[in-house]
Structure formats: C-alpha cells, structure tokens
C-alpha positions in Angstrom: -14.0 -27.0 126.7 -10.3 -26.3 126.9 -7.9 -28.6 127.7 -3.9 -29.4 128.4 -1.9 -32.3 127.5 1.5 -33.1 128.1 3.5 -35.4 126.0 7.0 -37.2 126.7 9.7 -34.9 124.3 9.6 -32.1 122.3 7.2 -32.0 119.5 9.0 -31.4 116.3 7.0 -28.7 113.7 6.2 -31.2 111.1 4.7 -33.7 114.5 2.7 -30.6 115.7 1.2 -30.2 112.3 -1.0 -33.7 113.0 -2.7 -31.3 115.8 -4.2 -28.1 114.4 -6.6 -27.3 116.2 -3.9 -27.0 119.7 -1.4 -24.7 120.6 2.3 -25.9 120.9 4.8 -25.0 123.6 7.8 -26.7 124.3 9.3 -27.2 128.1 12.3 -29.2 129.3 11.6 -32.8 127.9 8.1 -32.4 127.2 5.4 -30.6 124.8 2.3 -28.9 126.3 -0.5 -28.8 123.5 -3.7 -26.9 124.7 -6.5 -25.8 122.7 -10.2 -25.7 122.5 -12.0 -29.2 122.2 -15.4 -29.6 120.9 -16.6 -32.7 122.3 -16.0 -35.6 123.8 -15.5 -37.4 120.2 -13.3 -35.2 119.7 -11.1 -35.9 122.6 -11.2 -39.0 121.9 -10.0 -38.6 118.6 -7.6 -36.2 119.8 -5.9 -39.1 122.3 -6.3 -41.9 119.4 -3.9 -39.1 117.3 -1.6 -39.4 120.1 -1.5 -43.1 120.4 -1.6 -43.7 116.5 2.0 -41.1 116.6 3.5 -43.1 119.1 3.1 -40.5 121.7 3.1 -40.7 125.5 0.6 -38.4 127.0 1.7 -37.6 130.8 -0.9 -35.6 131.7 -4.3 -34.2 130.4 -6.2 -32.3 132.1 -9.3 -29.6 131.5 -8.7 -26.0 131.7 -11.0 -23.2 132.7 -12.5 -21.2 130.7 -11.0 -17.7 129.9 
C-alpha cells in the first residue's frame, strides 16, 4: 500500500530523517511525505511518529498503485 500524508509546515532535513521509509516534498506551509507502507502496524506506527514529533497530520490518504 502506498500512501500520502500531509503535515502542518515544512519538514526540516534532520525532522524528515525520523521517516525513512517516505518521500519528502515541501509545498506552501506544509510537507507531503508518501511512501510505501507495509501494514497496517505499520501505519499505525507511522501516525504514533507523527504524534510523538508534535506533528499535525492534515490529511492522509491511500494512493494507487503505480
């Protein structure tokens, strides 16, 4: 599964580094991150991250697949 999420501000490189596994790009006032996820643990752990940086995910969704 592949899937989007964008978070309030611009990611920083050092703040991007606590998400390997996703791809960074930065818009006006927010960060898209995208990237294959493996499960649904791992989304879960993916959105914990998030929380645990003090990060404010606007929007998540699921892409389709390539």
């Amino acid at each position: 599964m592949r899937y989007e999420f964008r978070v309030t501000g611009r990611l920083s490189t050092v703040m991007a580094e606590a998400f390997p596994e996703l791809e960074r790009v930065l818009a006006p006032e927010q960060t898209v991150l995208f990237g294959q996820v493996t499960d649904e643990a791992h989304l879960y752990g993916l959105l914990l991250r998030f929380q645990g940086l003090g990060l404010r995910v606007l929007e998540m969704r699921q892409l389709p697949e390539p």
